[in-house]
VEXGULO-932981 format. One line per 10 residues: number of its first residue (from 1); their letters; for each residue x, y, z of C-alpha. Coordinates in pm, 1 decimal. Example, Ala and Ser with C-alpha at 12.3 -4.5 7.8 and 13.67 -1.06 7.14 Angstrom:
// residues 2
1> AS> 1230.0,-450.0,780.0; 1367.0,-106.0,714.0
//
This chain:
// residues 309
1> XXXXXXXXXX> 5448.6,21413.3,9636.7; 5821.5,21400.5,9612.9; 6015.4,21036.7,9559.2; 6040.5,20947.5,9929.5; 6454.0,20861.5,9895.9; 6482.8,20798.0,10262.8; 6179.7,20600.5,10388.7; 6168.5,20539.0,10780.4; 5893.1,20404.7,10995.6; 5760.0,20145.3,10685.0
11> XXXXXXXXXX> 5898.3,19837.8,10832.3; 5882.6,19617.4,11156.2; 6225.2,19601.9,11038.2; 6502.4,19843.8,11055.7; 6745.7,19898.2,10776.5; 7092.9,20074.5,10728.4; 7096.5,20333.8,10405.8; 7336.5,20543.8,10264.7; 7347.0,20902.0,10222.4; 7256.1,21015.0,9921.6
21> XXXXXXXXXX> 7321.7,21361.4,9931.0; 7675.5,21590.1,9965.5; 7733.2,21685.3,10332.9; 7903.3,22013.7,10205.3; 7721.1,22108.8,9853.3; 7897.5,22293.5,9616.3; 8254.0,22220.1,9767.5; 8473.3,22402.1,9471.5; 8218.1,22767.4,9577.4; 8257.8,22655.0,9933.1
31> XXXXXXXXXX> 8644.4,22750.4,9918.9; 8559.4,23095.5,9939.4; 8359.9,23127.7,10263.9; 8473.6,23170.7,10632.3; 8565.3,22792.9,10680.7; 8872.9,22736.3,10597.8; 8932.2,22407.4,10404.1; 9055.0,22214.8,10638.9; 8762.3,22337.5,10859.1; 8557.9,22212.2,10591.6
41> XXXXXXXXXX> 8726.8,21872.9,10584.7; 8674.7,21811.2,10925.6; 8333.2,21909.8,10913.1; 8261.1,21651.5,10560.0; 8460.0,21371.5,10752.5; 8285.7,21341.5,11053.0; 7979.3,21584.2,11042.7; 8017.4,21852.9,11284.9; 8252.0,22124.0,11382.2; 8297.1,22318.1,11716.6
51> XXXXXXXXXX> 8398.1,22646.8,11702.9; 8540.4,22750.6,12002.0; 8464.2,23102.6,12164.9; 8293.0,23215.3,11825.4; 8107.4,23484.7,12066.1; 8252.2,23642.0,12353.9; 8314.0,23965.3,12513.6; 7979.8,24225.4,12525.6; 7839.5,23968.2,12285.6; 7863.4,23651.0,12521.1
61> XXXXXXXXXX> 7735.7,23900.5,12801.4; 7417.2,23999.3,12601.7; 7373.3,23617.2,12485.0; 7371.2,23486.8,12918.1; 7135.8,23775.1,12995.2; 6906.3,23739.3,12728.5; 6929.5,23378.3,12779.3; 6803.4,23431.2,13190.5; 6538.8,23706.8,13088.5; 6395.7,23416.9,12852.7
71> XXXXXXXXXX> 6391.6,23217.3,13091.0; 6236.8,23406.5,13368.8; 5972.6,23506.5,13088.6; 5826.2,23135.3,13026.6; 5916.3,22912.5,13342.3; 5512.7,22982.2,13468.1; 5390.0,22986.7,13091.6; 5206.1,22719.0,12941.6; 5193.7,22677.1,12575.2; 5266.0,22407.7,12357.0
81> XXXXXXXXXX> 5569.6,22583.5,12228.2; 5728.0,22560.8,12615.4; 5833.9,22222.3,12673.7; 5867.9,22064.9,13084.0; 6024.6,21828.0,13221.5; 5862.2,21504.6,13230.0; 5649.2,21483.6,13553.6; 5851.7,21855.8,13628.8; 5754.9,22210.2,13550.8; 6084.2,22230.3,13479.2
91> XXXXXXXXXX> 6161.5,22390.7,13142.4; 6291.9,22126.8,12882.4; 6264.7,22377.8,12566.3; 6171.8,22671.9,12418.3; 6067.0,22697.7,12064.8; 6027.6,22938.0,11786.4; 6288.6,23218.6,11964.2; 6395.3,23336.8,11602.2; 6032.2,23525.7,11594.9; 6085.7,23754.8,11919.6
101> XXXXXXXXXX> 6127.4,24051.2,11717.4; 6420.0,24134.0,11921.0; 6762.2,23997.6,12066.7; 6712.1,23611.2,11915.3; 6586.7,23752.4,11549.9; 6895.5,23927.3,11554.2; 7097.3,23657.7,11653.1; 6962.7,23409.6,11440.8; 7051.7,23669.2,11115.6; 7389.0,23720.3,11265.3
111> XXXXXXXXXX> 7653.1,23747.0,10933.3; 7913.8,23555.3,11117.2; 7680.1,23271.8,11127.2; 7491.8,23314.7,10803.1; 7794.6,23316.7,10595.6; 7929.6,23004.0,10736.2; 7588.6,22822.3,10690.3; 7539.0,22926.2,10343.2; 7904.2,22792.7,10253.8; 7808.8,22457.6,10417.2
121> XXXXXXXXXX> 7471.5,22409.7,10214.9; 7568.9,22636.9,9942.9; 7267.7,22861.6,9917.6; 7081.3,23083.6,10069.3; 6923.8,22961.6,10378.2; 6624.5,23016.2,10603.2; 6501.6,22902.9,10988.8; 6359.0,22605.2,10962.8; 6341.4,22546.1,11346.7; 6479.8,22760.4,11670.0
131> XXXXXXXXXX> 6472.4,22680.7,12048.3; 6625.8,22692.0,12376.5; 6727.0,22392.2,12548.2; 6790.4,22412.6,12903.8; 6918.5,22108.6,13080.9; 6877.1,22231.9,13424.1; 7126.4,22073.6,13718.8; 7048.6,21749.5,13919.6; 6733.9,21740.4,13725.0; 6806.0,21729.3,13332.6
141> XXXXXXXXXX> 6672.8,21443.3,13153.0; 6851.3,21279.8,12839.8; 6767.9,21329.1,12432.2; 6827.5,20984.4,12367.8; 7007.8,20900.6,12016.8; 6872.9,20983.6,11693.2; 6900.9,21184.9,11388.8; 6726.1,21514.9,11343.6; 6663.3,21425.8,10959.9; 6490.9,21104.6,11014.1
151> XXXXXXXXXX> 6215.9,21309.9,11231.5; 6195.3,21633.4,10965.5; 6170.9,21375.6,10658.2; 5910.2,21165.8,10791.4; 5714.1,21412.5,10981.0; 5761.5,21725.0,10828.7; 5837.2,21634.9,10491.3; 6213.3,21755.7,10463.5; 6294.6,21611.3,10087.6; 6681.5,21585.8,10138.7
161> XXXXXXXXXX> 6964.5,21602.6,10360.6; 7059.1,21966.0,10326.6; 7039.9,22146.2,10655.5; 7188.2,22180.2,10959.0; 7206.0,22243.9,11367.2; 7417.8,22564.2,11503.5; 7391.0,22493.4,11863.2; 7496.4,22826.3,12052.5; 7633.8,22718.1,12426.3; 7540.6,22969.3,12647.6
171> XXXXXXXXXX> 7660.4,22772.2,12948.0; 7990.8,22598.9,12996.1; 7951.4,22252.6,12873.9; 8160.6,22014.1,13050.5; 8157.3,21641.5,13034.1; 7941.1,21585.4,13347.7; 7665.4,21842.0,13248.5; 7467.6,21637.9,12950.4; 7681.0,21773.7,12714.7; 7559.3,21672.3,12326.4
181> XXXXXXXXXX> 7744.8,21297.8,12232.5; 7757.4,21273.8,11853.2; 7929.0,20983.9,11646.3; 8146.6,21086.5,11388.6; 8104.2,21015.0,11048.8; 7728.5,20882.7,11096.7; 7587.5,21154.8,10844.2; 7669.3,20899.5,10574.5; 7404.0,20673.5,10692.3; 7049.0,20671.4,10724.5
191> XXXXXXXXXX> 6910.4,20416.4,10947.6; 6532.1,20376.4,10856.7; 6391.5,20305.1,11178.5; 6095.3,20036.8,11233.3; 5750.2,20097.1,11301.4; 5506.1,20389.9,11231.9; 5429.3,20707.6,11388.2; 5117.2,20789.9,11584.4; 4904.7,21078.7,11527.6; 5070.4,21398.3,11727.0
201> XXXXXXXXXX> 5342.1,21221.7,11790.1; 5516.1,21532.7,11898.1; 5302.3,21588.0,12167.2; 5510.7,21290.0,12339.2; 5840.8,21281.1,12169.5; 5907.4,21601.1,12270.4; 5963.3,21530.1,12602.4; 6104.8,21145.4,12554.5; 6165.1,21019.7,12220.8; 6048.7,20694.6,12188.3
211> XXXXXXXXXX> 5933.1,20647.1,11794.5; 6201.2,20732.2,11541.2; 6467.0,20617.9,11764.8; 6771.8,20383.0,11628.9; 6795.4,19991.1,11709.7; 7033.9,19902.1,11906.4; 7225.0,19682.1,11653.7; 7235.3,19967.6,11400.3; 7392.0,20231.3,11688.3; 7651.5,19988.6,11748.1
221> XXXXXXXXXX> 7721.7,19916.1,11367.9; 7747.3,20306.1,11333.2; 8009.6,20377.3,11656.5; 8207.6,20091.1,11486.8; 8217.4,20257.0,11165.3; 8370.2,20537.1,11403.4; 8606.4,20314.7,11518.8; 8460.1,20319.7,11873.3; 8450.5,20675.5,11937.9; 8159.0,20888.4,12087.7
231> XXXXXXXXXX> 8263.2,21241.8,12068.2; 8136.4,21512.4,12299.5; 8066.2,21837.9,12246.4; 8255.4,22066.0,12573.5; 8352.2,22416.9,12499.7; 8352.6,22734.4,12715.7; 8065.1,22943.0,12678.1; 7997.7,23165.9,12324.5; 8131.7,22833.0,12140.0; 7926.1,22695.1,11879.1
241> XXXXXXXXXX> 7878.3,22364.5,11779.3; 7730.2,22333.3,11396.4; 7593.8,21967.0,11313.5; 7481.9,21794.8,10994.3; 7089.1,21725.4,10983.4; 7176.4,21337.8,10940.7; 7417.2,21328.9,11218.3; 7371.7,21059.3,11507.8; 7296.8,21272.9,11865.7; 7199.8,21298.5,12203.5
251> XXXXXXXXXX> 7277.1,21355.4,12556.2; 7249.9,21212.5,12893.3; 7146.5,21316.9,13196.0; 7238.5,21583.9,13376.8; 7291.8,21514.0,13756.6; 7543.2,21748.1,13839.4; 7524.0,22047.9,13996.1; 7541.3,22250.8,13688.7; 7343.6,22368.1,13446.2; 7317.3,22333.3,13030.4
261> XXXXXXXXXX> 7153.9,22594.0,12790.3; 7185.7,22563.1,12423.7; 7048.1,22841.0,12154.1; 6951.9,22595.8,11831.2; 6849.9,22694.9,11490.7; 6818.8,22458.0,11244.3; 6861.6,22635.1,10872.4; 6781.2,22496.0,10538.0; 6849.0,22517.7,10214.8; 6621.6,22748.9,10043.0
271> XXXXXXXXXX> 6618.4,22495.0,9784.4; 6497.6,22269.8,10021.1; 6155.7,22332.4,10177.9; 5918.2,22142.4,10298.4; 5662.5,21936.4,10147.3; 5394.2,21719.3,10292.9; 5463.9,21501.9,10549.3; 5600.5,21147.9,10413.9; 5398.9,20980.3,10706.8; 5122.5,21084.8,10525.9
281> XXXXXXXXXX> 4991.6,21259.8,10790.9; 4914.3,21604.6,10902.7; 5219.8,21863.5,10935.5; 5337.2,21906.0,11257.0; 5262.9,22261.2,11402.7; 5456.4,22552.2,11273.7; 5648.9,22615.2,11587.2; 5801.6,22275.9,11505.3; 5831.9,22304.3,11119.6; 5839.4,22673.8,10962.4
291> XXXXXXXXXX> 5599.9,22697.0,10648.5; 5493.2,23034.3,10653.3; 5685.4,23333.4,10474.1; 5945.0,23116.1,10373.4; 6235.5,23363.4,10243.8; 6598.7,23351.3,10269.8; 6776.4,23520.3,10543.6; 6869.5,23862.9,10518.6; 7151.7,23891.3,10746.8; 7212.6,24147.6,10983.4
301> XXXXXXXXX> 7568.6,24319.7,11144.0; 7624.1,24278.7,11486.1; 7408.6,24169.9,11801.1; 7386.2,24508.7,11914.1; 7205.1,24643.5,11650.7; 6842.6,24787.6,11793.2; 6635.7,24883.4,11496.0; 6432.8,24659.3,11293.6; 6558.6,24466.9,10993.9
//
């Protein structure tokens, strides 16, 4: 077993941490990569980056229809990768899009996206997780806050802080949809969150996350640190947001009229893969947590492309 650096759910009592890892790794390589530096900057500072209209055109076209033929494909499929609603059979998530073969394979290997992750986490990288979130309108329930690291440490048995989110908006997100709230600077601080976790916990948490969750006390220390600022991530369609693993998230409700769809993968290191679970429990399922086949990416030209790579 790897030295459990970040221990979470050990404690009736929460406690505050710091990071103990780079947020961009091998910053002197890094200057040669798509990001410019002060791109970079912005990203180490506060632990995310927008990038506005990064698709558009034929290739924002392809990404909405592929996004509504996905969704036609699994709204009366049950499966444990298709998430609902609570008490809805509304679709809450899709998981495990980057093995389709097709259209989100592609997308996932895109070299506009591949480079720029790889110059973040300074390797090569692979999917660790993929979905679709779709926030649909009136009826789109909140993520509440937390950080995707505490969940893949503890229950999947991530060793260190070196991956991260690229969140693909397929739909305009405005700031009355649910759009994703992050506090900046908050990937420099791990809050180890009380309790323990049940067995299959993400049979639950899925839909409402309840266990892994910050106190109260230790989200308000960390929007202080921010100096009271809760940022929000709007952009047109085709934008896309990338966010540190350790980052502080989530989202309201949605209870407008109009919809939210996100494309996520999660990459990670290749220098970073899994081990067993520092719950010390069973792995979560692989549609959660990619074991299998790990290799790094081979990236691919263009979302056009047909054939098989």
């Amino acid at each position: 077993m790897v030295k459990d650096i970040y221990p979470s759910r050990v404690s009736e009592t929460p406690k505050m941490m710091e990071r103990q890892d780079p947020v961009i790794h091998n910053r002197e390589a890094a200057k040669d990569g798509p990001l410019t530096n002060n791109q970079l900057d912005f990203y180490e500072k506060n632990g995310y980056i927008m990038l506005e209209k990064f698709f558009d055109g034929e290739d924002l076209k392809m990404l909405k229809e592929e996004l509504d033929q996905k969704m036609k494909e699994n709204e009366d499929r049950n499966g444990p990768d298709v998430i609902k609603e609570p008490n809805s059979n509304e679709v809450r998530s899709i998981f495990e899009i980057h093995k389709d073969e097709g259209f989100f394979e592609r997308l996932s290997r895109d070299e506009r996206l591949v480079k720029i992750i790889e110059q973040i986490l300074g390797s090569e990288v692979y999917i660790n997780q993929s979905r679709i979130n779709f926030k649909p309108g009136f009826k789109g329930k909140e993520f509440y806050w937390h950080s995707d690291f505490e969940t893949w440490h503890v229950e999947d048995g991530m060793p260190r802080m070196r991956a991260l989110s690229c969140s693909i908006v397929l739909t305009d997100n405005y700031e009355y949809n649910g759009p994703l709230m992050l506090v900046p600077g908050s990937q420099d601080y791990y809050v180890s969150t009380a309790g323990e976790t049940p067995d299959k916990n993400y049979e639950s948490s899925l839909q409402k996350q309840e266990v892994g969750v910050p106190d109260e006390k230790s989200m308000e220390w960390l929007v202080e640190q921010a100096g009271g600022q809760i940022d929000r991530a709007t952009g047109p369609a085709g934008s896309v947001l990338l966010f540190d693993c350790n980052t502080m998230h989530g989202s309201a409700g949605n209870i407008s009229p109009y919809p939210r769809s996100n494309v996520f993968f999660v990459y990670n290191s290749i220098h970073n893969k899994l081990e067993q679970p520092f719950n010390g429990k069973a792995p979560r399922p692989e549609f959660l947590a990619n074991r299998e086949n790990i290799k790094p990416i081979t990236p691919v030209s263009g979302l056009k492309q047909t054939e098989k790579n």
